[in-house]
PDB file of N, CA, C and O in Angstrom:
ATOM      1  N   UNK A   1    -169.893  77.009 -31.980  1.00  0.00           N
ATOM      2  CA  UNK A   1    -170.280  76.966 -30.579  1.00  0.00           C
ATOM      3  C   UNK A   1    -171.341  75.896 -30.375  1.00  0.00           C
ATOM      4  O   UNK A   1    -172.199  75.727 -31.241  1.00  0.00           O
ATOM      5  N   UNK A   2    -171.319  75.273 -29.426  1.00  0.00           N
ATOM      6  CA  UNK A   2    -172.091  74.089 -28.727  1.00  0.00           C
ATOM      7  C   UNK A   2    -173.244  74.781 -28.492  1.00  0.00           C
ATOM      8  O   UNK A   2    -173.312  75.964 -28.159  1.00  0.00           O
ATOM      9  N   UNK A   3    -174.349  73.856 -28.710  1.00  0.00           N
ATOM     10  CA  UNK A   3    -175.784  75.136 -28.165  1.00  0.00           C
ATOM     11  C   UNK A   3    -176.141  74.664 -26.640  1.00  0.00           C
ATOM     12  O   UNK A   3    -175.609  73.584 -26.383  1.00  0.00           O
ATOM     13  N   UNK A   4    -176.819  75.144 -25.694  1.00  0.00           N
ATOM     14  CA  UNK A   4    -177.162  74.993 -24.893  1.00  0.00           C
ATOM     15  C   UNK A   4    -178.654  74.226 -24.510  1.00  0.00           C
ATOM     16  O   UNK A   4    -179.683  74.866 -24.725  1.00  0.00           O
ATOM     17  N   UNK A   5    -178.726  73.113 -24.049  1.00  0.00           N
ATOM     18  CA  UNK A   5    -179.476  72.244 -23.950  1.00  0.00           C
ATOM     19  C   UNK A   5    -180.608  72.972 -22.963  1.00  0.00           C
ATOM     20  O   UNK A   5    -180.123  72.975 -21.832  1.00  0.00           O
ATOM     21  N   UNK A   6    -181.773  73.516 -22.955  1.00  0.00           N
ATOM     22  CA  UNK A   6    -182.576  73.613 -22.064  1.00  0.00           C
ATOM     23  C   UNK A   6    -183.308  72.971 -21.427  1.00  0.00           C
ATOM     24  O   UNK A   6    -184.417  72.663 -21.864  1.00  0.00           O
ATOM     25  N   UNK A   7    -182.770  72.514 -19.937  1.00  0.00           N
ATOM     26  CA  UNK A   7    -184.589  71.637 -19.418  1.00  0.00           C
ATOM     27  C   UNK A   7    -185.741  71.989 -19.088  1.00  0.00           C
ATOM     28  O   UNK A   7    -186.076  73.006 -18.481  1.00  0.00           O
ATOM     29  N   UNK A   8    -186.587  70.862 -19.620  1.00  0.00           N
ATOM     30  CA  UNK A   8    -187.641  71.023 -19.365  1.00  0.00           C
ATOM     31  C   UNK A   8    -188.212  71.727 -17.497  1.00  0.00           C
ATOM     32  O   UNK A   8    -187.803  71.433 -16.374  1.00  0.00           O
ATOM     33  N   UNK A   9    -188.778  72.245 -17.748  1.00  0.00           N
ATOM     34  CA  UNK A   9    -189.397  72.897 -16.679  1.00  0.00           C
ATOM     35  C   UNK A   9    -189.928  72.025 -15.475  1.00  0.00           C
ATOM     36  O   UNK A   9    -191.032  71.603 -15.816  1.00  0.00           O
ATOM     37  N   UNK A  10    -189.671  71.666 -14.463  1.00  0.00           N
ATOM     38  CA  UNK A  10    -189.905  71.043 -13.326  1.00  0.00           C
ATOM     39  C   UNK A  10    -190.103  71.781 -12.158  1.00  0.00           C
ATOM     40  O   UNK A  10    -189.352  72.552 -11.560  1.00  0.00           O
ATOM     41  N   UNK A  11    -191.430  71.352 -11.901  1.00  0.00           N
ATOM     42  CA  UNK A  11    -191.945  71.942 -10.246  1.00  0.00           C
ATOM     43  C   UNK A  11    -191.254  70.980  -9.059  1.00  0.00           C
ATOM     44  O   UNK A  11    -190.946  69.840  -9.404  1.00  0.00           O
ATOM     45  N   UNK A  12    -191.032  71.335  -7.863  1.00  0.00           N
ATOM     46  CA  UNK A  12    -190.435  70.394  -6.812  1.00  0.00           C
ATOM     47  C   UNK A  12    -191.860  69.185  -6.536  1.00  0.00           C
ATOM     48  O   UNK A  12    -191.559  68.206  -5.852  1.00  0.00           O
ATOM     49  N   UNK A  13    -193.309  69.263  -7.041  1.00  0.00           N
ATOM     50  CA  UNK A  13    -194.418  68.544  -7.074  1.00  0.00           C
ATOM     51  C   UNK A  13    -193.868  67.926  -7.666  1.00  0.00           C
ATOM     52  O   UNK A  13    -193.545  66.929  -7.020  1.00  0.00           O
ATOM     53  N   UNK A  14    -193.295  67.895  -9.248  1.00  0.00           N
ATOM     54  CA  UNK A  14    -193.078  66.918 -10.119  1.00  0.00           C
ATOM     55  C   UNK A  14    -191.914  65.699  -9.648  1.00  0.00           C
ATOM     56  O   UNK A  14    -191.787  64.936 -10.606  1.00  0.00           O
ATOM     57  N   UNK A  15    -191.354  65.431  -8.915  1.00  0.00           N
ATOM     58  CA  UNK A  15    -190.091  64.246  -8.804  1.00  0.00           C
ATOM     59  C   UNK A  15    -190.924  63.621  -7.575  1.00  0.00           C
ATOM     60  O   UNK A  15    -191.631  64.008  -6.645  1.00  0.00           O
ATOM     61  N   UNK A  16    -190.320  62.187  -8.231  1.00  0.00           N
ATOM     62  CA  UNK A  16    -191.333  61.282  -7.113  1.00  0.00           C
ATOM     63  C   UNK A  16    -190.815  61.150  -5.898  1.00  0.00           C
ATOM     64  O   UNK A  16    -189.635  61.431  -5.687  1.00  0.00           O
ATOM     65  N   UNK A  17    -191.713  60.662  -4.854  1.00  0.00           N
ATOM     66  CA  UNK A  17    -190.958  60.886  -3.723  1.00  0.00           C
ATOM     67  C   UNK A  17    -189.852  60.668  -3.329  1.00  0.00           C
ATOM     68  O   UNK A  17    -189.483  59.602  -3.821  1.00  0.00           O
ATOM     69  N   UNK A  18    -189.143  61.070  -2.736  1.00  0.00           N
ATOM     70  CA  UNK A  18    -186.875  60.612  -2.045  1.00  0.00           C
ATOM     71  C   UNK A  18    -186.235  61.149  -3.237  1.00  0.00           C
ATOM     72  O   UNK A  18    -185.027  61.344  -3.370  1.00  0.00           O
ATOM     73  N   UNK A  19    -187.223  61.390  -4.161  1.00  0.00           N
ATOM     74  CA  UNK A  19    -185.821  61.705  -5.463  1.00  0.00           C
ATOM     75  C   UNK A  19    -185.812  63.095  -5.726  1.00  0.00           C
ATOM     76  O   UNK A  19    -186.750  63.773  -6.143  1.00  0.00           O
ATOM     77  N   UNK A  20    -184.317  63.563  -5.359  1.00  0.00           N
ATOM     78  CA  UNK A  20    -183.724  64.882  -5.349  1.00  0.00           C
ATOM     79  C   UNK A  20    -183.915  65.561  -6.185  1.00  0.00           C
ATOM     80  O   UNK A  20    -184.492  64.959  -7.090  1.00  0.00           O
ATOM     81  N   UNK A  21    -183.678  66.883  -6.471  1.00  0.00           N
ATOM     82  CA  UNK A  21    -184.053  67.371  -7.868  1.00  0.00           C
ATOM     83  C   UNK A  21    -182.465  68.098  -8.193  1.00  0.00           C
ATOM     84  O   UNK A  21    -182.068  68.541  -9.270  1.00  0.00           O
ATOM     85  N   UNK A  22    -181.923  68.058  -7.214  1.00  0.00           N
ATOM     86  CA  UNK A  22    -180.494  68.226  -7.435  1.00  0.00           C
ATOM     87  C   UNK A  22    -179.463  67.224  -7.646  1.00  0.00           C
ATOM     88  O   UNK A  22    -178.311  67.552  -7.929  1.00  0.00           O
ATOM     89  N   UNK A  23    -179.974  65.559  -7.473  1.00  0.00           N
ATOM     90  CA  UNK A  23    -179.341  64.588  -8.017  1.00  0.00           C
ATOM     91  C   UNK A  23    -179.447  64.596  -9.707  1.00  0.00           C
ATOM     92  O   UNK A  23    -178.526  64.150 -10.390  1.00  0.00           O
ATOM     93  N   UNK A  24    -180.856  65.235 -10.380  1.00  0.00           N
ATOM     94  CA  UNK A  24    -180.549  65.661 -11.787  1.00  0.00           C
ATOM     95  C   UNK A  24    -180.183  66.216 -12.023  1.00  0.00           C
ATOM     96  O   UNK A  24    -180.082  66.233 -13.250  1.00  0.00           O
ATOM     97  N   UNK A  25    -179.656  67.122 -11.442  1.00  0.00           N
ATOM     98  CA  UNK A  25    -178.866  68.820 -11.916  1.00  0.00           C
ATOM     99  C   UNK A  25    -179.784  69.823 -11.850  1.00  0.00           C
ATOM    100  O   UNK A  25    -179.386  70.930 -12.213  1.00  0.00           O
ATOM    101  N   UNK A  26    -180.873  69.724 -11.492  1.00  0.00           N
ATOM    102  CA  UNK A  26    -182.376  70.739 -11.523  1.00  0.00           C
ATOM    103  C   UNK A  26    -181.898  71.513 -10.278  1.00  0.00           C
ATOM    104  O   UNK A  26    -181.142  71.055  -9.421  1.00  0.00           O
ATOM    105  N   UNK A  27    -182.358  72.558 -10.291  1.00  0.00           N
ATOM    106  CA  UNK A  27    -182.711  73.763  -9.785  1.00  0.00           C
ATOM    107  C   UNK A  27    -184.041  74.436  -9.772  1.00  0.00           C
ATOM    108  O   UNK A  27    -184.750  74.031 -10.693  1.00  0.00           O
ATOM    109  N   UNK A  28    -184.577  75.301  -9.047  1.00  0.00           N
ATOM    110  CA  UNK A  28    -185.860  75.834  -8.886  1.00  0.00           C
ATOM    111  C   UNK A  28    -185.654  77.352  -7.994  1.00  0.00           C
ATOM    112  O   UNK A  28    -185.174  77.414  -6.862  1.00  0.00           O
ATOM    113  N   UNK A  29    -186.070  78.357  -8.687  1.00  0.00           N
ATOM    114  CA  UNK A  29    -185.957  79.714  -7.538  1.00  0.00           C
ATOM    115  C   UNK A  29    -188.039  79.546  -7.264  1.00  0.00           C
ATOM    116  O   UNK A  29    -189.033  79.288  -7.944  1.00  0.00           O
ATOM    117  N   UNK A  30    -187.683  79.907  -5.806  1.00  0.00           N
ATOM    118  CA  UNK A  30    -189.272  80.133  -4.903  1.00  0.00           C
ATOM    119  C   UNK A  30    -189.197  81.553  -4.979  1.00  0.00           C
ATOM    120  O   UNK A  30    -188.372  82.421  -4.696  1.00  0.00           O
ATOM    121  N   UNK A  31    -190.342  81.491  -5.458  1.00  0.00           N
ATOM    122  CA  UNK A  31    -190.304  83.150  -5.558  1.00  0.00           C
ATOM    123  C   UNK A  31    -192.043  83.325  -4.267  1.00  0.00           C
ATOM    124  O   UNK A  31    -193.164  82.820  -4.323  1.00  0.00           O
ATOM    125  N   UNK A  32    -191.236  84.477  -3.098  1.00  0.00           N
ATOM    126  CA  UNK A  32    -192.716  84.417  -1.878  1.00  0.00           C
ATOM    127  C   UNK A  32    -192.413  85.912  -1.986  1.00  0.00           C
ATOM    128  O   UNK A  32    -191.520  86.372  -2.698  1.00  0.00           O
ATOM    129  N   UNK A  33    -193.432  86.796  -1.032  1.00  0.00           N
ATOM    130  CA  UNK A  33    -193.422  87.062  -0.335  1.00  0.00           C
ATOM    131  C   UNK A  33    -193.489  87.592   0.625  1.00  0.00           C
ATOM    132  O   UNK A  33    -194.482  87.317   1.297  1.00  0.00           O
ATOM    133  N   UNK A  34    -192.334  88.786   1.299  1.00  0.00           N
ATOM    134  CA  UNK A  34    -192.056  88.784   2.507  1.00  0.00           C
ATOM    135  C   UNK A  34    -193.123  88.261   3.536  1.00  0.00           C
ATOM    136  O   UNK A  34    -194.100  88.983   3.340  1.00  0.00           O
ATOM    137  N   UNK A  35    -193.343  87.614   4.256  1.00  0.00           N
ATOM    138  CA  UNK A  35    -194.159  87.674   5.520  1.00  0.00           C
ATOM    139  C   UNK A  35    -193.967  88.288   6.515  1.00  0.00           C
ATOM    140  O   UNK A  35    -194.742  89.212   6.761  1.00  0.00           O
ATOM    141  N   UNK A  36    -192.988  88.028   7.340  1.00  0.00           N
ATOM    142  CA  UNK A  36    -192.698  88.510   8.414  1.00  0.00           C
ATOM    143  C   UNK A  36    -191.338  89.679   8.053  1.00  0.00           C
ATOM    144  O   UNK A  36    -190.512  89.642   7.141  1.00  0.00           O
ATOM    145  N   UNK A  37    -191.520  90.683   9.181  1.00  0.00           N
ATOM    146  CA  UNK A  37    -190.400  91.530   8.795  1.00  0.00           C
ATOM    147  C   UNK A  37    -190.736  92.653   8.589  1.00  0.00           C
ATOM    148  O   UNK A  37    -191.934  92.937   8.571  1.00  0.00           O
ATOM    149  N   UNK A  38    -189.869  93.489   8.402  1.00  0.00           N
ATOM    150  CA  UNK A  38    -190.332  95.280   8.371  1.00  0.00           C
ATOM    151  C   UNK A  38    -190.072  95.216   6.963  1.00  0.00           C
ATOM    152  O   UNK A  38    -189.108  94.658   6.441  1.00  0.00           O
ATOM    153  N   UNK A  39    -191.035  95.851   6.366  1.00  0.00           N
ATOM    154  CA  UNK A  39    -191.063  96.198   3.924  1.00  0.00           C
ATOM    155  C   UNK A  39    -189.800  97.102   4.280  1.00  0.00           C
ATOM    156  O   UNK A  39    -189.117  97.300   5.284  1.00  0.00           O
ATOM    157  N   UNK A  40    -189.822  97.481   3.169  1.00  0.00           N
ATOM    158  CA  UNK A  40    -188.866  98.260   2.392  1.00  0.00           C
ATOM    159  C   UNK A  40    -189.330  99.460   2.755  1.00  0.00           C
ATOM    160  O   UNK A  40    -188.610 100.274   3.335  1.00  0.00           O
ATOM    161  N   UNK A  41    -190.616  99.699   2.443  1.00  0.00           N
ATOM    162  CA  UNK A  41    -191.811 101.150   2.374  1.00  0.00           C
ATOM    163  C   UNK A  41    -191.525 101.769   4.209  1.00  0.00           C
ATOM    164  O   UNK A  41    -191.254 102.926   4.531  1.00  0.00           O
ATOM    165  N   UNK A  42    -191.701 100.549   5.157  1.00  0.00           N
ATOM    166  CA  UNK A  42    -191.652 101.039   6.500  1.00  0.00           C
ATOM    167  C   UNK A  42    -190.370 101.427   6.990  1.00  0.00           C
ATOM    168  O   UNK A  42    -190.103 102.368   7.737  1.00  0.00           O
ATOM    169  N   UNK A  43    -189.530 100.493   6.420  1.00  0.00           N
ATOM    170  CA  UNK A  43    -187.858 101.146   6.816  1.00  0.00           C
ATOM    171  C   UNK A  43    -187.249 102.326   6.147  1.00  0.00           C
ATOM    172  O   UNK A  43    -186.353 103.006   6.645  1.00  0.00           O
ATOM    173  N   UNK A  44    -187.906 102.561   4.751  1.00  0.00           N
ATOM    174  CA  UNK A  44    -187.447 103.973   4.439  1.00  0.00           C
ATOM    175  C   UNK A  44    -188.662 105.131   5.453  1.00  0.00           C
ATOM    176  O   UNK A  44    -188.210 106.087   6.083  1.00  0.00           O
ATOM    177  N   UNK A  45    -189.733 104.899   5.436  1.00  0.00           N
ATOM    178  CA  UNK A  45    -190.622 105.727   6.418  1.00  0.00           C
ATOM    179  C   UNK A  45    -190.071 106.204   8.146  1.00  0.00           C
ATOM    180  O   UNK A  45    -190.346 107.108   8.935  1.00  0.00           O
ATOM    181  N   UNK A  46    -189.294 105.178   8.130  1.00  0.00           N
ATOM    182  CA  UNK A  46    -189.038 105.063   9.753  1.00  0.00           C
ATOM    183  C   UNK A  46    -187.397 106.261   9.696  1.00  0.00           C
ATOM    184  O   UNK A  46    -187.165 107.211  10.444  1.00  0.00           O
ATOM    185  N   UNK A  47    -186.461 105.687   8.449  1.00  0.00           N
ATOM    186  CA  UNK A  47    -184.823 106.610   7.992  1.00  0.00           C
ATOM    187  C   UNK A  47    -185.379 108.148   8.441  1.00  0.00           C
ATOM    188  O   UNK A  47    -185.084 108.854   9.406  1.00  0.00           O
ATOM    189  N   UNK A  48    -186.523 108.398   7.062  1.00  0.00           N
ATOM    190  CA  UNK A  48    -186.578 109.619   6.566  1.00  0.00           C
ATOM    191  C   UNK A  48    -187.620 110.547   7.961  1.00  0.00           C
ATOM    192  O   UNK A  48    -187.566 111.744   8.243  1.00  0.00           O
ATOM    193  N   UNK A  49    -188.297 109.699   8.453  1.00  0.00           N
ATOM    194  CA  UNK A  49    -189.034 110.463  10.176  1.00  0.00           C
ATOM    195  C   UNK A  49    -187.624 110.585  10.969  1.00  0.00           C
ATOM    196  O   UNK A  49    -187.077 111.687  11.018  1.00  0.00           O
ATOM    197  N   UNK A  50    -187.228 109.825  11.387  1.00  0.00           N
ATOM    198  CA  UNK A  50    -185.666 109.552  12.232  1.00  0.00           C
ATOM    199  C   UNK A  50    -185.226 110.539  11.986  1.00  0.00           C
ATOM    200  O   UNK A  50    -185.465 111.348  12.883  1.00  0.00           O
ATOM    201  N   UNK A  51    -184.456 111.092  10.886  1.00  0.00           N
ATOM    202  CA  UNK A  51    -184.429 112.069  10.351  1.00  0.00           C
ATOM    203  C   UNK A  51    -184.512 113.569  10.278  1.00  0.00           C
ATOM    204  O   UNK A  51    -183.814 114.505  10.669  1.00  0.00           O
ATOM    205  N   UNK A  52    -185.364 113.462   9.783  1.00  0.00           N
ATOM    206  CA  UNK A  52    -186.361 114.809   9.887  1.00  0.00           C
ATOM    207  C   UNK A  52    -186.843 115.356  11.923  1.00  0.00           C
ATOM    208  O   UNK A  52    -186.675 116.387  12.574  1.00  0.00           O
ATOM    209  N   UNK A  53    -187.387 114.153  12.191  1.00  0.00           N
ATOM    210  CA  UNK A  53    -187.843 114.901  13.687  1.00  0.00           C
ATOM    211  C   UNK A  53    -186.849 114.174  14.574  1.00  0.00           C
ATOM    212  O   UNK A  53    -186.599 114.716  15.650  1.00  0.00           O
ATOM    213  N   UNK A  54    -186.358 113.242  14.339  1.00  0.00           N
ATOM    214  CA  UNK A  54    -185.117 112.728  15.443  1.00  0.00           C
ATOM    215  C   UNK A  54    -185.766 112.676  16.729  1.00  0.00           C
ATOM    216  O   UNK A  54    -185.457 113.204  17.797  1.00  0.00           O
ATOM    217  N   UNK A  55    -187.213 111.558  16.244  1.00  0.00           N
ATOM    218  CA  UNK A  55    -187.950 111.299  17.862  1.00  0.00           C
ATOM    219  C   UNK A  55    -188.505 109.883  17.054  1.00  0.00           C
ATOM    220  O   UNK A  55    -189.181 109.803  16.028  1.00  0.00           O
ATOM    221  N   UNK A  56    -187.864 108.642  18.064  1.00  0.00           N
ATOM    222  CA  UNK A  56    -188.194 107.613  18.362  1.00  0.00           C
ATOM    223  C   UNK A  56    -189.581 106.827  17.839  1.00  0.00           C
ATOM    224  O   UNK A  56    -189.849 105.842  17.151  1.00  0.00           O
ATOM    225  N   UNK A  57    -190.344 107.928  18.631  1.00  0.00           N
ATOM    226  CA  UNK A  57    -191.657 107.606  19.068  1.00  0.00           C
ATOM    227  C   UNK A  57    -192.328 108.028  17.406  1.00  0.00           C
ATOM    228  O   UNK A  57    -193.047 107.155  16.920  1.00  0.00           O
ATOM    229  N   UNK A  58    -192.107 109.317  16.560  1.00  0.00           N
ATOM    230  CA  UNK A  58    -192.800 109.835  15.582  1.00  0.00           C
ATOM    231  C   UNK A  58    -192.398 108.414  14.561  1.00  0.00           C
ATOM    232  O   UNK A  58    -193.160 107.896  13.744  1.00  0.00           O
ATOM    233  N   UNK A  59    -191.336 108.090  14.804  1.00  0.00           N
ATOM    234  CA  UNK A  59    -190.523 107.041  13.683  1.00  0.00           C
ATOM    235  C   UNK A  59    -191.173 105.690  13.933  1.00  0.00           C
ATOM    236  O   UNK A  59    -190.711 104.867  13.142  1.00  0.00           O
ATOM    237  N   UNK A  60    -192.009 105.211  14.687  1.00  0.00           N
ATOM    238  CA  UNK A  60    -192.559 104.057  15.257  1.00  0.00           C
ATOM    239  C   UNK A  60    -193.934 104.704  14.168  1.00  0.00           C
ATOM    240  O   UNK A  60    -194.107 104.103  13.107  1.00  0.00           O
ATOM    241  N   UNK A  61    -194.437 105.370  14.348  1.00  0.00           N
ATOM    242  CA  UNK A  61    -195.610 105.851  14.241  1.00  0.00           C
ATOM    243  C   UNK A  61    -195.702 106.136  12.409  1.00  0.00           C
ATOM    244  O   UNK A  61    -196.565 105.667  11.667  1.00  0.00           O
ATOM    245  N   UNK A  62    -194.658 106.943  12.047  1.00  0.00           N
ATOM    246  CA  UNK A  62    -194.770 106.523  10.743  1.00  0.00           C
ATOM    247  C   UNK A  62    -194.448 105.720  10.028  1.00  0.00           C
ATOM    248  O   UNK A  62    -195.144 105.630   9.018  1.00  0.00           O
ATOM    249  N   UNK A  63    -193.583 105.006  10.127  1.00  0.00           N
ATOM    250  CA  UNK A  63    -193.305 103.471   9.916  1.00  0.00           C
ATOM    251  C   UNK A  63    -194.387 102.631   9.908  1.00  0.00           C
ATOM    252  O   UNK A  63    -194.298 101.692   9.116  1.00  0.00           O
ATOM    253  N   UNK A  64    -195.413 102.705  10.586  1.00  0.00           N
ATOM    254  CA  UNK A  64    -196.915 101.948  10.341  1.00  0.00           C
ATOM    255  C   UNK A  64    -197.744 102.628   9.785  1.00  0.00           C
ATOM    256  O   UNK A  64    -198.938 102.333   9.845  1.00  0.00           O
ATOM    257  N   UNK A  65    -197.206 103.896   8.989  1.00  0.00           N
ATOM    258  CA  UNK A  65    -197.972 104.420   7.840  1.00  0.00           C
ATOM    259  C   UNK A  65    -197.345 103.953   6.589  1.00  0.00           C
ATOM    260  O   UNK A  65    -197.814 103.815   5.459  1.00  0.00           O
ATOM    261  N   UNK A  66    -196.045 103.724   7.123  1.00  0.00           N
ATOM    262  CA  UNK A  66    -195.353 102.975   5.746  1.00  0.00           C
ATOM    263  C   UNK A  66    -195.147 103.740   4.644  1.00  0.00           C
ATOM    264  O   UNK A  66    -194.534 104.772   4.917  1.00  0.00           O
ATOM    265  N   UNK A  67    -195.511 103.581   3.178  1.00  0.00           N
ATOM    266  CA  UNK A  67    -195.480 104.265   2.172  1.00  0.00           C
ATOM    267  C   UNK A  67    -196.347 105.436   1.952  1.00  0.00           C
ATOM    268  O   UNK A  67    -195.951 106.405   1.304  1.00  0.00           O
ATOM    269  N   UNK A  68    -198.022 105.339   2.701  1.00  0.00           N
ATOM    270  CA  UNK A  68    -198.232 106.720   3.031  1.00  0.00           C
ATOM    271  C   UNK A  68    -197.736 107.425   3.451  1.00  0.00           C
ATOM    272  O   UNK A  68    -198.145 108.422   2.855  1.00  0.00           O
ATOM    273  N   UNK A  69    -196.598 107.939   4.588  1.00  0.00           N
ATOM    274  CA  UNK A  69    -195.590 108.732   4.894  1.00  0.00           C
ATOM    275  C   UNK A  69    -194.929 109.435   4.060  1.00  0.00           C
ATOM    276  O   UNK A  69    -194.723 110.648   4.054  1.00  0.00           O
ATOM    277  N   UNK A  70    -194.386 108.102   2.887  1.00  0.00           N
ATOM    278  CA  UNK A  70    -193.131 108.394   1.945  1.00  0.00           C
ATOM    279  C   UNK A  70    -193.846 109.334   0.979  1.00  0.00           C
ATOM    280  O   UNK A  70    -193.392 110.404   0.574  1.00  0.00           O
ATOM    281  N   UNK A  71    -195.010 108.803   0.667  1.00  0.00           N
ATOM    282  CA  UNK A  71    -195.353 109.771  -0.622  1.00  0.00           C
ATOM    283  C   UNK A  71    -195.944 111.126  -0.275  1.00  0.00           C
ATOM    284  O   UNK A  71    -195.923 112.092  -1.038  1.00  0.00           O
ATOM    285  N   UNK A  72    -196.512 111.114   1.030  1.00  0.00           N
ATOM    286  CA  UNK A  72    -196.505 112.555   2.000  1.00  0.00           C
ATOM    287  C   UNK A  72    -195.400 113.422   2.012  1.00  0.00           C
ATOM    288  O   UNK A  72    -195.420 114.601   1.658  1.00  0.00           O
ATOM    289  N   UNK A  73    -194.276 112.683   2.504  1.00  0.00           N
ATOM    290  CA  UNK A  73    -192.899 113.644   2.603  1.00  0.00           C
ATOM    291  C   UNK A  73    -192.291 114.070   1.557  1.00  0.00           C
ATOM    292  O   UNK A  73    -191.551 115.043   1.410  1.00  0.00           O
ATOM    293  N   UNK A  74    -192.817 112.910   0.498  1.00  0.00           N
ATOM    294  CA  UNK A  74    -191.860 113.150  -1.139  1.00  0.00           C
ATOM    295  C   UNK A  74    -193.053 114.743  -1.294  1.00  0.00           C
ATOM    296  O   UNK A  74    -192.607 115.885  -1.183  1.00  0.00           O
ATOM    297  N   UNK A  75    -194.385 114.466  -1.528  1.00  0.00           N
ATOM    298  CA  UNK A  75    -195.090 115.791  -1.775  1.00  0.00           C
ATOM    299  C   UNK A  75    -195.152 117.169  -1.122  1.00  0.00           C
ATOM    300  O   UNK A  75    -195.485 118.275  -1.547  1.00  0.00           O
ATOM    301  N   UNK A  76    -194.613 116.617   0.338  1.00  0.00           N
ATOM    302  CA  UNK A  76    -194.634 117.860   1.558  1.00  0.00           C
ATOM    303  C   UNK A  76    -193.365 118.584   0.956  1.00  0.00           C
ATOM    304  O   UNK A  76    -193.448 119.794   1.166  1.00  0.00           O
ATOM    305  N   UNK A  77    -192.158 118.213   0.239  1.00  0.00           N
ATOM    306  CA  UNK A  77    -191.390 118.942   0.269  1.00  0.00           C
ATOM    307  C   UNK A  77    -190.450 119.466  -0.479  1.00  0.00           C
ATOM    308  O   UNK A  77    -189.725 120.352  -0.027  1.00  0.00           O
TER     309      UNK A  77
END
Protein backbone atom coordinates (compact mmCIF):
# COMPACT_ATOMS: atom_id res chain seq x y z
CA UNK A 1 0.00 0.00 0.00
CA UNK A 2 1.03 3.60 -0.98
CA UNK A 3 1.39 5.69 2.27
CA UNK A 4 -0.36 8.76 2.58
CA UNK A 5 1.43 11.99 2.22
CA UNK A 6 0.43 14.47 5.03
CA UNK A 7 0.44 18.32 4.66
CA UNK A 8 1.90 20.44 6.42
CA UNK A 9 -0.47 22.43 8.47
CA UNK A 10 -1.61 25.82 6.99
CA UNK A 11 -3.59 28.68 8.51
CA UNK A 12 -5.72 30.79 5.77
CA UNK A 13 -2.96 33.80 7.42
CA UNK A 14 -0.32 31.69 5.90
CA UNK A 15 -0.82 32.01 1.73
CA UNK A 16 0.16 35.21 0.31
CA UNK A 17 -2.19 37.44 -0.82
CA UNK A 18 -4.76 36.28 -4.23
CA UNK A 19 -3.33 32.88 -3.64
CA UNK A 20 -6.06 30.29 -3.01
CA UNK A 21 -5.58 27.68 -0.65
CA UNK A 22 -7.72 25.48 -2.70
CA UNK A 23 -5.61 26.05 -5.88
CA UNK A 24 -3.07 23.75 -3.62
CA UNK A 25 -5.45 21.25 -2.67
CA UNK A 26 -5.55 22.72 1.07
CA UNK A 27 -8.44 22.73 3.05
CA UNK A 28 -9.12 24.26 6.54
CA UNK A 29 -12.32 23.48 8.99
CA UNK A 30 -13.23 27.02 11.18
CA UNK A 31 -14.13 25.83 14.07
CA UNK A 32 -16.62 29.16 16.00
CA UNK A 33 -19.02 29.42 18.02
CA UNK A 34 -22.58 29.75 17.70
CA UNK A 35 -23.31 33.52 17.93
CA UNK A 36 -26.43 34.22 16.93
CA UNK A 37 -29.33 31.77 17.26
CA UNK A 38 -31.24 29.76 19.82
CA UNK A 39 -28.31 26.79 21.75
CA UNK A 40 -29.23 23.54 21.84
CA UNK A 41 -29.81 23.97 25.91
CA UNK A 42 -32.77 26.70 24.99
CA UNK A 43 -34.48 24.62 22.29
CA UNK A 44 -34.58 21.52 24.33
CA UNK A 45 -35.84 23.93 27.43
CA UNK A 46 -38.45 25.53 25.26
CA UNK A 47 -39.66 21.17 23.60
CA UNK A 48 -39.74 19.90 27.14
CA UNK A 49 -41.91 23.39 28.83
CA UNK A 50 -44.12 23.19 25.44
CA UNK A 51 -44.70 20.07 26.59
CA UNK A 52 -45.24 19.67 29.90
CA UNK A 53 -47.48 23.05 30.35
CA UNK A 54 -48.49 23.60 26.62
CA UNK A 55 -48.34 27.54 27.26
CA UNK A 56 -46.45 29.67 24.85
CA UNK A 57 -45.66 32.19 27.20
CA UNK A 58 -44.02 29.52 30.14
CA UNK A 59 -41.87 28.16 26.96
CA UNK A 60 -40.50 31.76 26.12
CA UNK A 61 -39.68 32.07 29.70
CA UNK A 62 -37.87 28.92 30.17
CA UNK A 63 -36.03 28.87 27.21
CA UNK A 64 -34.10 31.97 28.69
CA UNK A 65 -33.35 29.81 31.56
CA UNK A 66 -31.98 27.50 29.08
CA UNK A 67 -30.11 24.60 30.67
CA UNK A 68 -31.14 25.70 34.15
CA UNK A 69 -34.64 24.49 33.29
CA UNK A 70 -33.24 21.21 31.82
CA UNK A 71 -31.37 20.18 34.80
CA UNK A 72 -34.46 21.37 37.04
CA UNK A 73 -36.88 19.16 35.09
CA UNK A 74 -34.28 16.26 34.67
CA UNK A 75 -34.16 16.55 38.88
CA UNK A 76 -37.94 17.59 39.36
CA UNK A 77 -38.86 14.33 38.00
Amino acid sequence: MAEKIKPARMRPEDYEPGESPMARGATYVRKEVVKNGVGFGSALAIAISFTTHESVLWAIIHGIFSWFYVIYFVLTR
